[in-house]
RODO-2510 file (C-alpha; in nm, 4 decimals, decimal comma):
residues 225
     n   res          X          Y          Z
     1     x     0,0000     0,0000     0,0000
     2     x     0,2543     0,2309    -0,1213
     3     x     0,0036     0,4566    -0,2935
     4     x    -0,0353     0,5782     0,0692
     5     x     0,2887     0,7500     0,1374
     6     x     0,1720     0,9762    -0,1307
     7     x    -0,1560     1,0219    -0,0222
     8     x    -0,0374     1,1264     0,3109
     9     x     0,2468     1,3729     0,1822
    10     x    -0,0195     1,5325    -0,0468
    11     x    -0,2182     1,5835     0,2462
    12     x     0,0453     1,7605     0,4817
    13     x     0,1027     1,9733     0,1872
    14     x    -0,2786     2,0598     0,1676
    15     x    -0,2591     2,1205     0,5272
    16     x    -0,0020     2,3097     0,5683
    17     x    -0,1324     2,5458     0,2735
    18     x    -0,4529     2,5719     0,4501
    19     x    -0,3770     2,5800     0,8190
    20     x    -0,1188     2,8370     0,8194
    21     x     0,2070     2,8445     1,0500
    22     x    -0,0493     2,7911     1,3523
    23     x    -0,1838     2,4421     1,2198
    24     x    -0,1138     2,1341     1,4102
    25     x    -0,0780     1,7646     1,2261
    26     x    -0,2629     1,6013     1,4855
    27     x    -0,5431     1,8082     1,5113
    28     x    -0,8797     1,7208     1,3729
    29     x    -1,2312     1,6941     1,4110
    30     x    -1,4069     1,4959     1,6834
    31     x    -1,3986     1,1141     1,5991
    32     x    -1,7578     0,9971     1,4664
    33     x    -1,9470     0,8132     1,6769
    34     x    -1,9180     0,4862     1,4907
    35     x    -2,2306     0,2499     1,4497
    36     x    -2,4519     0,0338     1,6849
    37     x    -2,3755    -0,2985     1,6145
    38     x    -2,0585    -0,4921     1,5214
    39     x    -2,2547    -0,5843     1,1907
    40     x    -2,3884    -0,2742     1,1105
    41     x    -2,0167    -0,1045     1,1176
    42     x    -1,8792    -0,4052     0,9133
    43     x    -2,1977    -0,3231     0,6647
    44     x    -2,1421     0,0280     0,6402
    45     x    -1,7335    -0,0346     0,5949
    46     x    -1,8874    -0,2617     0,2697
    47     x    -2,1568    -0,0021     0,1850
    48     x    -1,8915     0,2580     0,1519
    49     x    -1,6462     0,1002    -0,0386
    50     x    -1,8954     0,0759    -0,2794
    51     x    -1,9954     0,4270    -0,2600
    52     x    -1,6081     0,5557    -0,2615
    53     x    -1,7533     0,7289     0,0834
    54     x    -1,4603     0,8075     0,2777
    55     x    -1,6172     0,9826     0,5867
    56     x    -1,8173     0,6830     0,6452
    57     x    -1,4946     0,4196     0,6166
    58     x    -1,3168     0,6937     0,8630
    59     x    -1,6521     0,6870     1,1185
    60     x    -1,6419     0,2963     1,1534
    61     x    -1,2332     0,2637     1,1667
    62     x    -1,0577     0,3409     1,4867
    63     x    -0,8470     0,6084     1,3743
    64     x    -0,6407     0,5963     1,6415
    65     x    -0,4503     0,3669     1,4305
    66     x    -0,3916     0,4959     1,1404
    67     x    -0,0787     0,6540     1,2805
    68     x     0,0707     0,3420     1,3074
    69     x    -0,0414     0,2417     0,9896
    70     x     0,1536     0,5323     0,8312
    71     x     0,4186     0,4674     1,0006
    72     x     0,4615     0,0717     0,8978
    73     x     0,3619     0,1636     0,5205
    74     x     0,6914     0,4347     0,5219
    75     x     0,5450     0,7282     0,5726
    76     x     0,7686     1,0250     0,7790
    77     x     0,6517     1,0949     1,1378
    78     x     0,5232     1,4037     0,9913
    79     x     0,2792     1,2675     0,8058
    80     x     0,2298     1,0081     1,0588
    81     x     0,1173     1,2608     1,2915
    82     x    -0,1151     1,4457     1,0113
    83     x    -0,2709     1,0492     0,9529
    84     x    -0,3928     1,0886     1,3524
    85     x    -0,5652     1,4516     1,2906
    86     x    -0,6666     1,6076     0,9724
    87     x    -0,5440     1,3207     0,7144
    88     x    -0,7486     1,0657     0,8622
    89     x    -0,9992     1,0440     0,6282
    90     x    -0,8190     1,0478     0,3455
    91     x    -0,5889     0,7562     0,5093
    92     x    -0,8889     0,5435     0,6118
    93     x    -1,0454     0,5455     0,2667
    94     x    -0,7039     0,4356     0,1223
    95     x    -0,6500     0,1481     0,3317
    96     x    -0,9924     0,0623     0,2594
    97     x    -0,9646     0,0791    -0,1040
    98     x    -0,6531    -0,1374    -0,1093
    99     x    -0,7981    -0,4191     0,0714
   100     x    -1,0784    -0,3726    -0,1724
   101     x    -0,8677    -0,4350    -0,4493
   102     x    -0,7125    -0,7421    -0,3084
   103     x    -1,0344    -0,9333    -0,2731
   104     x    -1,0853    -0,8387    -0,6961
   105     x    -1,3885    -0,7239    -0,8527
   106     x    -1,6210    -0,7860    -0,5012
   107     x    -1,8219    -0,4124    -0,5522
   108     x    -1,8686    -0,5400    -0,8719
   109     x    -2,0359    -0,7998    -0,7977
   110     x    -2,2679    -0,6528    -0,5894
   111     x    -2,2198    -0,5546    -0,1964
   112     x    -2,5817    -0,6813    -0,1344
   113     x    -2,4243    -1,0233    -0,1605
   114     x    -2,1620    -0,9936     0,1230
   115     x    -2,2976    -1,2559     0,3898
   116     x    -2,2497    -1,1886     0,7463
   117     x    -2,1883    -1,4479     0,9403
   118     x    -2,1177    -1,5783     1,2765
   119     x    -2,1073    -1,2797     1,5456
   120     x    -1,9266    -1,2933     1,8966
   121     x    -1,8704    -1,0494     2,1832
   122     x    -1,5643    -1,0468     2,4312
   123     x    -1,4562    -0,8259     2,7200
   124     x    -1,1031    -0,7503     2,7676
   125     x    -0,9989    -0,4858     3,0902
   126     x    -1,1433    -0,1607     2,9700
   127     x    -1,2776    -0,2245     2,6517
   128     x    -1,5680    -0,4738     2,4719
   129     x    -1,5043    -0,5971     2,1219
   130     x    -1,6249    -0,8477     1,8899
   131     x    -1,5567    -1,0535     1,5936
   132     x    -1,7916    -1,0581     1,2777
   133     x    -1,7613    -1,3286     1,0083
   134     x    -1,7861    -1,1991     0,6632
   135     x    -1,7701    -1,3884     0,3130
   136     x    -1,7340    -1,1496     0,0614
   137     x    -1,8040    -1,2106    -0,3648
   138     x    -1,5781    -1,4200    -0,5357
   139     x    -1,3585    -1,4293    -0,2729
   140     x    -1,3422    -1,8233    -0,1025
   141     x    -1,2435    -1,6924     0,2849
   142     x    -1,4565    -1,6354     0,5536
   143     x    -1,2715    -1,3219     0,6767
   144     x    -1,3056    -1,2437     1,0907
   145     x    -1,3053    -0,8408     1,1286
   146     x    -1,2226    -0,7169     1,4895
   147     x    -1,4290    -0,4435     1,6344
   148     x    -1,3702    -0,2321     1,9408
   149     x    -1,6993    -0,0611     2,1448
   150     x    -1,5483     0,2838     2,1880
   151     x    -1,8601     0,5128     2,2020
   152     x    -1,9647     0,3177     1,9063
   153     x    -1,8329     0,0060     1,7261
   154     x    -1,5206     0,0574     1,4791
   155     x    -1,3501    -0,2146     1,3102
   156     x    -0,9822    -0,2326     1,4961
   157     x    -0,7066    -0,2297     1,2109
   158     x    -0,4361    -0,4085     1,4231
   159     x    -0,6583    -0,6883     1,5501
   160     x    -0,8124    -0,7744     1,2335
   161     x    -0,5048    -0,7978     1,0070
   162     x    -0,2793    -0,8871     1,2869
   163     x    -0,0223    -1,0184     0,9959
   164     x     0,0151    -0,6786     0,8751
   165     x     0,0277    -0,4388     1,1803
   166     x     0,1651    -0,6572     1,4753
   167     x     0,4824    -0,7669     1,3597
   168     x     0,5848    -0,4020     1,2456
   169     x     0,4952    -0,2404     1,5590
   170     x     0,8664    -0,2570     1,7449
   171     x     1,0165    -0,0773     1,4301
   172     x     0,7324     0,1561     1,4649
   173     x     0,7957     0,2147     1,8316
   174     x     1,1726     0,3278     1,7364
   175     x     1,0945     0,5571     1,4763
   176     x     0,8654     0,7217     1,6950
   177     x     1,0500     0,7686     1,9841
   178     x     1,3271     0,9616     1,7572
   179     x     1,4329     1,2710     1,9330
   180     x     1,2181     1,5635     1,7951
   181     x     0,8954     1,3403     1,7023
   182     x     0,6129     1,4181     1,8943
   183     x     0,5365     1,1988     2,2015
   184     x     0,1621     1,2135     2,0881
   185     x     0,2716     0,9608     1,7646
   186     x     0,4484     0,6879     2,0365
   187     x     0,1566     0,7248     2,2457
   188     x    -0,1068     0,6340     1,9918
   189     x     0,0728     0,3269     1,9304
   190     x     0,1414     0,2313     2,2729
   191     x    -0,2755     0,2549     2,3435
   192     x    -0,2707    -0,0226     2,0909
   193     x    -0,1486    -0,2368     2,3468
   194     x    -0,5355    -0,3241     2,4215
   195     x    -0,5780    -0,4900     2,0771
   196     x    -0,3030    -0,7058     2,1427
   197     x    -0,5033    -0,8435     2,4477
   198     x    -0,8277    -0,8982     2,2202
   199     x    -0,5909    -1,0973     1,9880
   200     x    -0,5151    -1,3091     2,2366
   201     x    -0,7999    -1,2969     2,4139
   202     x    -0,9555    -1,4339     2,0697
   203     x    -0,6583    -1,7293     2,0061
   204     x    -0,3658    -1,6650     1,8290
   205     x    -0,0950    -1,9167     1,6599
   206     x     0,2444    -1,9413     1,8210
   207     x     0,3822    -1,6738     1,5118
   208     x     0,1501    -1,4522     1,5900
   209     x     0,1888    -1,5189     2,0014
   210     x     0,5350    -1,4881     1,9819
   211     x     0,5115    -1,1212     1,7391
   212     x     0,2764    -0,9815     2,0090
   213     x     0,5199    -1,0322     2,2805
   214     x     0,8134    -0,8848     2,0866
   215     x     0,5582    -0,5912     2,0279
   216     x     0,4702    -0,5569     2,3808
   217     x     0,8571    -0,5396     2,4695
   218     x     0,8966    -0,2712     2,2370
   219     x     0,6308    -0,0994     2,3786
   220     x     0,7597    -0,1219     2,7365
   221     x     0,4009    -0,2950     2,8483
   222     x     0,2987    -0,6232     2,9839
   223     x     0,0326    -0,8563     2,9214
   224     x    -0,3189    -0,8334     2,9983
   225     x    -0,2783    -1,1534     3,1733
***
C-alpha cells in the first residue's frame, strides 16, 4: 500500500497550505461516533467502499490507528502525525480501497451479496469488542473483522489484520520515539497495546503469540494476563 505515502504527503502539503504556521498535524475533528452494532459497522465499511464514501470508512475505523499504519507503510513521522488529525480520512479510505482491491472485482459484484456471518462479543480490561464473520463475492475466505466498542463500534485495524500491523509495531515504536517526534505519535501506538489483548484474548498461533510479545517489549508494556 505504497500509494499511501503519497496520499499522506499530499495531504500535509494541503494542510499546511490551509492551516497556516499555527496548524497542528494532529489536530482534527471529533472522531464519529461509529455504528450500533458490530454488523452494522462491518456493513457500512462494505456499503462505503462501494460508494467511494470516505467519511463513512473513517466513522467505523478506529483512527487511532492509522498513525501506526503510516508509520509501517513508510510514511515520515510528519505525516504520521497528520494520519492521527486532519489526514485521517483520506488515510482510512485508502487502506480501505486497497484491501478492496485485493479481494478483486467484489463491488462489482454486488455488496448486497456480502454474507455476514457468525457474530461474537468479548470483554477484555477496559474495553468490549467483537468478531464478525464476513464472506465477501468471489472471494473463497470467511474473513473475521475485529471491532472495538469505543462510544460506538469501529472495526480495529491491528486486531483484524494482525499479519500486517503486529509484527511491524517494534520498528514503529523506534521511529517514533526519535528525538524531535512528537510523544503524541508513540503514544497512539502504545494505546494499541489493548488490541493485542483482544488478539489473544480471541486465540492466536504461536507466530503470531510470539510477534505480540516482541511488540509488547517494544512498547515497554505487559500482558493483559
Amino acid at each position: 500500500m505504497r500509494r499511501l505515502v503519497v496520499v499522506l504527503a499530499s495531504a500535509v502539503i494541503v494542510g499546511a497550505c490551509s492551516g497556516g504556521a499555527e496548524t497542528s498535524t494532529t489536530q482534527g475533528p471529533s472522531e464519529a461516533a461509529g455504528s450500533e452494532s458490530p454488523e452494522l459497522a462491518v456493513s457500512a465499511i462494505v456499503s462505503a467502499l462501494g460508494q467511494d464514501d470516505a467519511e463513512t470508512l473513517d466513522a467505523n475505523t478506529l483512527t487511532e490507528q492509522l498513525g501506526l499504519l503510516a508509520l509501517i507503510e513508510g510514511a515520515s513521522t510528519t505525516d504520521a502525525l497528520a494520519a492521527l488529525g486532519f489526514a485521517s480520512e483520506q488515510v482510512a479510505a485508502t487502506f480501505w480501497g486497497t484491501f478492496a482491491e485485493d479481494l478483486g472485482d467484489f463491488v462489482d459484484a454486488g455488496v448486497e451479496d456480502i454474507r455476514i456471518g457468525d457474530i461474537s462479543t468479548l470483554d477484555v480490561p477496559g474495553a468490549r469488542y467483537a468478531t464478525v464473520e464476513v464472506v465477501f463475492p468471489l472471494d473463497p475466505a470467511t474473513r473475521v473483522f475485529v471491532l472495538a466498542e469505543r462510544g460506538g463500534w469501529r472495526v480495529d485495524l491491528v486486531a483484524t489484520f494482525p499479519g500486517a500491523f503486529v509484527s511491524n509495531i517494534p520498528l514503529a515504536v523506534e521511529r517514533a520515539s526519535s528525538p524531535g517526534v512528537d510523544p503524541e505519535l508513540l503514544e497512539s501506538i502504545r494505546r494499541q497495546a489493548i488490541s493485542l489483548d483482544a488478539l489473544e484474548a480471541i486465540g492466536v498461533d504461536e507466530r503470531t503469540a510470539q510477534a505480540i510479545a516482541e511488540a509488547r517489549d517494544s512498547m515497554g508494556i505487559a500482558g493483559s494476563g
